[in-house]
C-alpha positions as CSV (number, residue, x, y, z in Angstrom):
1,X,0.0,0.0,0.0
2,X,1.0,3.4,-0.6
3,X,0.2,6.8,0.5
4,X,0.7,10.3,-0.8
5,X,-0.2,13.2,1.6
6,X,-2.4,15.8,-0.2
7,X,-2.1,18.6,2.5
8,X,-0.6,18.0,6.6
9,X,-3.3,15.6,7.9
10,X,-4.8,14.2,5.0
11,X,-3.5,11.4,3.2
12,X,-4.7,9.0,0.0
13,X,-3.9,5.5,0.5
14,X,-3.9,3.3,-2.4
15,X,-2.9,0.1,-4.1
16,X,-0.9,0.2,-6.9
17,X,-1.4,-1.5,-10.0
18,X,-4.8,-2.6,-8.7
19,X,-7.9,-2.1,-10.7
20,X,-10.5,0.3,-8.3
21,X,-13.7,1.1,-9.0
22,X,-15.4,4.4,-7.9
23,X,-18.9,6.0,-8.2
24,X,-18.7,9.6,-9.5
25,X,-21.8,11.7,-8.9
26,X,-21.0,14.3,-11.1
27,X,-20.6,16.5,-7.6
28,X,-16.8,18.5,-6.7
29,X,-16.4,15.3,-3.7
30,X,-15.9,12.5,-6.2
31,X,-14.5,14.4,-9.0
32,X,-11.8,15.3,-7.0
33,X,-11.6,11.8,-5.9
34,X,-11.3,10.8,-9.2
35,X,-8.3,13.3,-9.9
36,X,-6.5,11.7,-7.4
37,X,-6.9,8.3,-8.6
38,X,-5.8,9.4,-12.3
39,X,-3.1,10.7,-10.6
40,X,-1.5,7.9,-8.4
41,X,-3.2,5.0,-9.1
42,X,-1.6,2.8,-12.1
43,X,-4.0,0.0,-12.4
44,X,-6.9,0.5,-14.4
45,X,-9.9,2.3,-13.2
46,X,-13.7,2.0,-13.3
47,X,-15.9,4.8,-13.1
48,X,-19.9,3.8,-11.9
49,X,-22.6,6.3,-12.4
50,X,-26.2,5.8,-11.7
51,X,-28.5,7.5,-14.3
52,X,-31.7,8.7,-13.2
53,X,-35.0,10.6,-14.5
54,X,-34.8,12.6,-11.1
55,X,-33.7,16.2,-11.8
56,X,-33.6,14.8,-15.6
57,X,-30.2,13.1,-15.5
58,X,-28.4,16.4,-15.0
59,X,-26.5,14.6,-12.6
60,X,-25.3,11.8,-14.5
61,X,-24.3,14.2,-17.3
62,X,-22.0,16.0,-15.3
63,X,-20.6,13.2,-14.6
64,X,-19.7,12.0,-17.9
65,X,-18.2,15.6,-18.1
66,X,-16.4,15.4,-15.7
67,X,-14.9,11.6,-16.4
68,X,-14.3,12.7,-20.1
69,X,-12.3,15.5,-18.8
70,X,-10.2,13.8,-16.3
71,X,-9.2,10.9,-18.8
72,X,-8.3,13.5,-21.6
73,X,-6.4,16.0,-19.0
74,X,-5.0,12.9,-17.5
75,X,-3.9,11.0,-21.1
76,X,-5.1,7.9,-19.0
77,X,-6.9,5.3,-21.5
78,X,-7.4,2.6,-19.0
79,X,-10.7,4.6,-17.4
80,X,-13.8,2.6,-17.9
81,X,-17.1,5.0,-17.7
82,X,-20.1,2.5,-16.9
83,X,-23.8,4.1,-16.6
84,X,-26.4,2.4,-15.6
85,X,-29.9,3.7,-16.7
């Protein structure tokens, strides 16, 4: 396991190499979780976002935003978006 301090008393801990999965919301929270993982993490990653009618699915399109952006900004292409409708 490693771990990278982010700022003095907070720390990431990870696995590397490891494939991780993580639900991203489309919110700042796991976006920035997200950036962290395209940023240490060197297994392969998988993104889960859960489509819904409710508000019209504006959540789950900032979330493809967001994962788009992170991948590109990242040059990772071992990011796996799944959304489930």
């Amino acid at each position: 396991m490693k771990t990278v301090e982010l700022a003095p008393g907070i720390r990431f801990d990870y696995v590397e190499d490891t494939a991780v999965g993580v639900g991203v919301s489309g919110g700042a929270d796991s976006a920035l979780l997200l950036h962290y993982l395209t940023k240490y993490n060197t297994g392969p990653i998988h993104v889960f976002t859960l489509y819904s009618d409710y508000k019209l699915g504006t959540n789950a399109h900032h979330a493809m935003q967001v994962v788009a952006h992170l991948s590109q900004a990242s040059g990772r292409r071992d990011v796996y978006h799944h959304v489930t409708y």
